[in-house]
C-alpha positions in Angstrom: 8.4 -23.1 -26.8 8.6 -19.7 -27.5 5.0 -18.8 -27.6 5.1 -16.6 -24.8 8.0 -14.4 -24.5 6.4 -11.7 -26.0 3.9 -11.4 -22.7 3.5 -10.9 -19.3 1.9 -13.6 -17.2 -1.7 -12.8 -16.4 -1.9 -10.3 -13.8 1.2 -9.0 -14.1 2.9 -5.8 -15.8 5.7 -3.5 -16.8 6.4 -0.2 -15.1 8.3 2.5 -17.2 9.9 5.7 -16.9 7.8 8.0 -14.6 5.5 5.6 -13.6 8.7 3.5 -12.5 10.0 6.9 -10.8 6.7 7.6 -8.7 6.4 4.0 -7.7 9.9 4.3 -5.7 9.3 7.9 -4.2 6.1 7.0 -3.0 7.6 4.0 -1.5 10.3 5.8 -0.1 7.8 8.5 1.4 5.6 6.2 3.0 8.6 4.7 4.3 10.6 7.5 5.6 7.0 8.7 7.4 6.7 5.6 9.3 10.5 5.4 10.0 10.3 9.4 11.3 7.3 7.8 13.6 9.9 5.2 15.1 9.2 2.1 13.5 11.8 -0.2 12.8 12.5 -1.9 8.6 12.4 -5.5 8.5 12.8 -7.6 5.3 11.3 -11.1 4.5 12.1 -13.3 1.7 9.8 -13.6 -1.7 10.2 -16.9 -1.2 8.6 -19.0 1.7 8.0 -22.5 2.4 4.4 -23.8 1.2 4.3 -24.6 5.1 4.0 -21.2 6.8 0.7 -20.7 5.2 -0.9 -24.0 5.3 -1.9 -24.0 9.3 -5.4 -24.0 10.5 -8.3 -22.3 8.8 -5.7 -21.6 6.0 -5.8 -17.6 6.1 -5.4 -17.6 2.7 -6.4 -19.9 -0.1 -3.9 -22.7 -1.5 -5.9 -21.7 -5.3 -4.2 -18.1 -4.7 -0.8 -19.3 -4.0 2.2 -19.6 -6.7 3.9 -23.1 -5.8 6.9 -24.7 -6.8 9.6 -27.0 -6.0 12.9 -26.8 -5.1 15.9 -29.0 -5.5 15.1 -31.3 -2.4 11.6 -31.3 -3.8 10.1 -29.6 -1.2 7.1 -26.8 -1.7 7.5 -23.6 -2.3 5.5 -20.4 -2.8 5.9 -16.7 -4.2 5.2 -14.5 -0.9 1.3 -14.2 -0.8 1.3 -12.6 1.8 3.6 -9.5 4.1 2.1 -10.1 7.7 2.6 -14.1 8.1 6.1 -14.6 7.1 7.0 -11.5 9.7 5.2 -13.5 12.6 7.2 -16.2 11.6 9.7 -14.3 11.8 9.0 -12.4 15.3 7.7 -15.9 16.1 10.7 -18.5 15.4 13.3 -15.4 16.4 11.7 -14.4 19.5 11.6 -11.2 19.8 10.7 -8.9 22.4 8.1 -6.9 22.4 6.7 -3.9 21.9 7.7 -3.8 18.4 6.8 -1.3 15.8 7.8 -2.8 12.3 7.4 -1.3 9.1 8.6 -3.1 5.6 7.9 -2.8 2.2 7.8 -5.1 -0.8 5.6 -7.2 -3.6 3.3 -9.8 -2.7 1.3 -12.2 -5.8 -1.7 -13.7 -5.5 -3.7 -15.8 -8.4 -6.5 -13.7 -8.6 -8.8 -14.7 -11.0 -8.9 -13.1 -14.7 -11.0 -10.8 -15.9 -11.2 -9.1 -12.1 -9.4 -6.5 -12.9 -6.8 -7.2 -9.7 -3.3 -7.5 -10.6 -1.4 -11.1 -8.8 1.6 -8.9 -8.6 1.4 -6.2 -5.9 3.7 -3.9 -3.9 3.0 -2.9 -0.7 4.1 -0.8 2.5 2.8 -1.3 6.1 3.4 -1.3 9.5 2.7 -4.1 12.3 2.5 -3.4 15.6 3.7 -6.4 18.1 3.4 -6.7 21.7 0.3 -4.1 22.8 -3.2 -5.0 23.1 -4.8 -1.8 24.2 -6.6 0.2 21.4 -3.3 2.7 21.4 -2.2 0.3 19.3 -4.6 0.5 16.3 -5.3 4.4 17.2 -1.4 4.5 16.0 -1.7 2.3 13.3 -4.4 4.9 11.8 -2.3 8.1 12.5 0.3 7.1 10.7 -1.5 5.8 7.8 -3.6 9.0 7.3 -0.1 11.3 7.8 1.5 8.6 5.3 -0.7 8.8 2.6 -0.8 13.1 3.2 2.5 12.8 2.8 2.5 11.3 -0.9 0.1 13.3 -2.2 -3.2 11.9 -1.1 -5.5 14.3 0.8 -9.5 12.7 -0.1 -9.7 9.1 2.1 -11.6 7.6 4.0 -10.4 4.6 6.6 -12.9 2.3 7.8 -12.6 0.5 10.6 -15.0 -2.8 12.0 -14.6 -5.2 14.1 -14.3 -8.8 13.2 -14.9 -10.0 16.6 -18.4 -8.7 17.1 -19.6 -11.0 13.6 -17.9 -14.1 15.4 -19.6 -14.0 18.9 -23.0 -13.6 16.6 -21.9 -16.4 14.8 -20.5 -18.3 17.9 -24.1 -17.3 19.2 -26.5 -19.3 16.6 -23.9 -21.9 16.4 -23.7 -22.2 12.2 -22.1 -24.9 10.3 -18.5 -23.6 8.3 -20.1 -23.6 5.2 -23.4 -21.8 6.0 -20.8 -19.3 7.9 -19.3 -19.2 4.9 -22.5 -18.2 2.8 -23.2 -15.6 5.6 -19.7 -14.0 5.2 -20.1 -13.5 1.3 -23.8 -12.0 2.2 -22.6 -9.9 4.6 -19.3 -8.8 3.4 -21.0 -7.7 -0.5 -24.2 -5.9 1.6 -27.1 -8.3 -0.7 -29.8 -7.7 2.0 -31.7 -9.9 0.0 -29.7 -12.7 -0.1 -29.2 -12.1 3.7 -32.6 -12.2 4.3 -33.0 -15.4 2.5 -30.5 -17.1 4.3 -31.6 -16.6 7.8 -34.9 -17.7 6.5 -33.5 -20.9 5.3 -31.6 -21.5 8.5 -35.1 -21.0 10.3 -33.8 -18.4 13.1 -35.8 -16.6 15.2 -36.5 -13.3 13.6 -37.4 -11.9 17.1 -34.1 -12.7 18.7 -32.3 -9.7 19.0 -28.9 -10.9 17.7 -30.6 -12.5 14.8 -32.1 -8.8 14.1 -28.8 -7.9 15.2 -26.9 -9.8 12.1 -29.3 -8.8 10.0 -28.7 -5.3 10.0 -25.2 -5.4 10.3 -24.7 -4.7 6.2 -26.6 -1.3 6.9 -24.3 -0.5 9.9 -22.0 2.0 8.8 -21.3 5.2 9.3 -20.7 8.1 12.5 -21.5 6.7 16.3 -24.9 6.9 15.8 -23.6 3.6 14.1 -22.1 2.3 17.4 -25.3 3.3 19.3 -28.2 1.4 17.3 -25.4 -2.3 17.4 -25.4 -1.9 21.2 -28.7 -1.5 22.1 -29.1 -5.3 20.2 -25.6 -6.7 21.8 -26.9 -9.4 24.5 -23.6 -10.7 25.3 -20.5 -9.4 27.3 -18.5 -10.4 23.9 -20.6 -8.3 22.2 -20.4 -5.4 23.9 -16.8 -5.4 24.6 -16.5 -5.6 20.6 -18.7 -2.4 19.9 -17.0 -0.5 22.9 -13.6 -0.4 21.1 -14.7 0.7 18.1 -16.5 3.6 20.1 -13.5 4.5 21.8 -11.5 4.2 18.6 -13.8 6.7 17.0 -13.6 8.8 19.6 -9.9 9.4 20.3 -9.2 9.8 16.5 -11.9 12.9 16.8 -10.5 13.9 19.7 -7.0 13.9 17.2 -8.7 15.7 14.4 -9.0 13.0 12.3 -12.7 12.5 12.4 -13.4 13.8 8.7 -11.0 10.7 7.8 -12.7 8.0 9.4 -16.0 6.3 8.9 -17.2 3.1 11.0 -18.6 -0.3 9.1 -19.4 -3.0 11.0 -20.6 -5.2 8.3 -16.8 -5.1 7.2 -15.5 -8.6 7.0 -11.9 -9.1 6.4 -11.1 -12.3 3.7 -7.9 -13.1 5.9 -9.1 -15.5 8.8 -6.5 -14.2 11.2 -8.1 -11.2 12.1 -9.6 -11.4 15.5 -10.3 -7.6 16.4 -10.9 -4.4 15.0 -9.9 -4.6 11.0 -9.2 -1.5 8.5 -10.0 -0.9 5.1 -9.4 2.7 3.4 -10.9 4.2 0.3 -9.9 7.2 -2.0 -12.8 9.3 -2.5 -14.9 9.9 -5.8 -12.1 6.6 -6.6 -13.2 3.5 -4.5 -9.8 1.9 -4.9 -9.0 0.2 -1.7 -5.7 1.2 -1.0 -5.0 0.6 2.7 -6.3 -3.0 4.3 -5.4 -4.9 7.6 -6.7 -5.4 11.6 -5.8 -7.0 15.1 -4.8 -10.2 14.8 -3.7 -11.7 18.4 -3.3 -15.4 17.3 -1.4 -15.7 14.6 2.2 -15.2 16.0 1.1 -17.9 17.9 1.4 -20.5 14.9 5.1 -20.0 15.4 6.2 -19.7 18.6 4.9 -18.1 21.8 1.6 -15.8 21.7 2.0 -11.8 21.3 -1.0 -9.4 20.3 -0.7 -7.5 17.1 -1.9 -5.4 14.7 -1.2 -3.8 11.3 -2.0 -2.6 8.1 -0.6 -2.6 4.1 -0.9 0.0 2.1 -1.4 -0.6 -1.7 1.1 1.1 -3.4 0.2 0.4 -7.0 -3.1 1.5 -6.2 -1.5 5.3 -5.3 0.6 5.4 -8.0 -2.8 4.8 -10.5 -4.6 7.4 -8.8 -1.9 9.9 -8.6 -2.0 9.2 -12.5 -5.5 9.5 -13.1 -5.7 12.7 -11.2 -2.1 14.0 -12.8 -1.1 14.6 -9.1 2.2 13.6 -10.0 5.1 15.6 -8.4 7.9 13.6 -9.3 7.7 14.5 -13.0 11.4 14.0 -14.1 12.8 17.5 -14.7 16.4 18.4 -17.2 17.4 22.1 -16.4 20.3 21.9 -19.1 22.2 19.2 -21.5 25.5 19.2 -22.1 27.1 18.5 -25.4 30.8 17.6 -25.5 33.4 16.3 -27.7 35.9 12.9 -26.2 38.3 14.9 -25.7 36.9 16.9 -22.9 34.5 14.4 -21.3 36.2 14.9 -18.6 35.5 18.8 -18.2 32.0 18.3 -19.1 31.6 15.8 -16.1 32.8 18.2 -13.9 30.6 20.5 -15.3 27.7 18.5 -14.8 29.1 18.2 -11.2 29.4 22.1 -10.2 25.8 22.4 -12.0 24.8 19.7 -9.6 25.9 21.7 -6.3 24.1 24.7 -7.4 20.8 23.1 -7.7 20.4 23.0 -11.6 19.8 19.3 -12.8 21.9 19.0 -15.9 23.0 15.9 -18.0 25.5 15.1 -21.0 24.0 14.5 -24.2 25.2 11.5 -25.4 24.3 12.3 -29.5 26.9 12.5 -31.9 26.2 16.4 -32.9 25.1 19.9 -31.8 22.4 19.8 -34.1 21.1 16.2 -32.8 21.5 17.4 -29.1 19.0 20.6 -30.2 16.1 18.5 -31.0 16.3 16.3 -28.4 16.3 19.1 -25.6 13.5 20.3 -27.4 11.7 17.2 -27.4 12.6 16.8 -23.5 11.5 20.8 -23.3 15.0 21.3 -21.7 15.6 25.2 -22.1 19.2 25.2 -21.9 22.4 23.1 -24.0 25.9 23.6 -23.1 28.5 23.2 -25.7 31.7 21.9 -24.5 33.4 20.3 -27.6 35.7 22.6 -27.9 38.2 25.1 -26.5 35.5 27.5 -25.3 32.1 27.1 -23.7 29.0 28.1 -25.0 25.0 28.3 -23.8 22.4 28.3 -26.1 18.9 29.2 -24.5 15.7 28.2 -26.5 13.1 31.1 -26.4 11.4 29.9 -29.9 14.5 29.0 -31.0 18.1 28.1 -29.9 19.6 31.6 -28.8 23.4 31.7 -28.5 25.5 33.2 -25.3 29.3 33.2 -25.4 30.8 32.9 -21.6 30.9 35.9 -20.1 27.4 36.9 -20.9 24.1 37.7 -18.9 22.9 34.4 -18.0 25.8 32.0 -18.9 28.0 30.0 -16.7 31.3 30.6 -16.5 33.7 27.8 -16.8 36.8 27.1 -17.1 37.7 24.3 -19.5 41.5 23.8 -19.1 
């Protein structure tokens, strides 16, 4: 019975120390950013009913879900997901719109093993409700790109496709869900090969142009001259209104200076079946870690109550905090100016200490050892410069400059205090 209490569940891990540290100022500056921008926090449970995921096309797969029971025996499941339990909530509460929503918290998924994906993740994003006009996602992208700046991360790239160009070609040839579901994978991994094969198999016309059109949707991606080559194949009005707003996208975030962070892929197909419009998916540089994923998705508030356009994105925290890491971009290193050692007897002076040290900007702590002498090589191994000794009737600095220098008060460079 005891087997595992020595181990985390797969996919799962421990965050310590600094690593713990960065994780929460990174959330808290991704979330002050979007809250300076005016959107509004909203909190969902980590608990949902099995329900709110299980309606049509099931957006995400019942193999990926934690269930469980509870005491009336009904199912329940570990949040899989940030975006579905808000409509839910925008849905059953109805709200009115516009809304601009940001939240933050963990999602788990049962990835499978050996993937190298964690089925614990935190996450901090933004939904848009209410707008349907491309202002909408030119927002979302701002404030992502000024987000991420503001934690640290300066190399990206977002891309951006469009989900409803790849189903009016596949509304077009009229495929069967599970040869659309072959083409997806095709498409989605770029195997031009296996692409090929495919529309061989399905015996297409080869010389239709949205046939030539799918097939070289993997290779689309890049600047406009992207945008140019899909829409001289488009043949449909659906078509064309899906390749226009990803122009006009492109072009306004230019127009913004945000070019240089912005790429266009339009063989970018999202795994979550709610997306109906343009989709996102950003990358750190000389990294590939996808750290920001999400898209329009018009429909899905729907499910829940009455219909609202929307459109958002997550940002993958975990995945910031490991690049920070790798790339020791870490600025929230934690930092002791000074200790102070004090007998019982004046804890209280030594707390108040620690208080006026406080006020004037030096970050200073009690020691809690039993001795001087312990207190010493304990700074040193923190490579804290400064102990304050407090255990008696007088106050004294000791300043390590190869070794531990005394100061009485009243010297150059020592506090003054007074302890009674």
């Amino acid at each position: 019975m005891k087997k595992w209490k020595r181990a985390n569940p797969n996919g799962t891990r421990d965050f310590l120390f600094q690593e713990c540290t960065l994780m929460e100022e990174t959330e808290q500056r991704l979330r002050r950013t979007f809250i300076e921008r005016g959107y509004e926090e909203i909190r969902t449970p980590m608990i949902e009913f099995y329900d709110v995921f299980a309606f049509q096309n099931r957006p995400i797969d019942e193999e990926k879900m934690y269930k469980f029971f509870d005491s009336e025996g009904r199912i329940l499941v570990l949040r899989p997901d940030m975006t579905i339990p808000l409509a839910r909530v925008i849905g059953t509460k109805r709200m009115e719109a516009p809304l601009k929503l940001t939240y933050s918290g963990n999602v788990f998924r049962a990835n499978e093993s050996l993937t190298g994906k964690y089925n614990e993740m935190t996450q901090t994003g933004i939904e848009i409700i209410g707008i349907d006009n491309i202002r909408a996602e030119i927002e979302c992208i701002v404030s992502t790109i000024v987000a991420l700046q503001s934690v640290g991360i300066q190399s990206f790239k977002i891309e951006i496709g469009q989900v409803e160009l790849y189903k009016s070609i596949v509304k077009k040839l009229s495929l069967r869900e599970e040869d659309e579901y072959t083409l997806r994978e095709c498409i989605e991994s770029k195997n031009y090969a296996a692409l090929s094969q495919f529309l061989q198999e399905q015996q297409l016309d080869m010389q239709d142009e949205t046939v030539q059109l799918l097939q070289k949707l993997p290779r689309l991606f890049g600047g406009l001259e992207v945008v140019e080559e899909a829409e001289k194949l488009a043949v449909s009005q659906e078509m064309q209104r899906a390749i226009t707003r990803i122009k006009d996208i492109y072009e306004n975030m230019e127009r913004l200076g945000y070019g240089g962070y912005i790429s266009i892929d339009l063989g970018m197909i999202q795994h979550l079946h709610y997306y109906t419009g343009v989709i996102f998916r950003g990358y750190i540089s000389d990294i590939g870690e996808e750290i920001v994923s999400g898209g329009r998705y018009d429909e899905l508030i729907g499910n829940f109550g009455g219909s609202l356009s929307a459109v958002g994105l997550a940002i993958q925290v975990n995945q910031i905090v490991r690049t920070l890491q790798e790339r020791k971009e870490t600025p929230y290193q934690k930092q002791i100016d000074a200790l102070i050692y004090y007998s019982l007897d004046v804890i209280s002076e030594a707390e108040k200490l620690r208080t006026l040290f406080r006020k004037d900007g030096v970050k200073a702590e009690l020691s809690m050892l039993d001795n001087l002498q312990d207190t010493f090589q304990f700074a040193r191994k923190l490579d804290v410069k400064t102990v304050i000794d407090v255990s008696g009737d007088t106050l004294t600095q000791y300043v390590w400059k190869g070794k531990w220098i005394m100061r009485k008060k009243g010297e150059s460079s020592c506090v003054t205090f007074k302890l009674r």
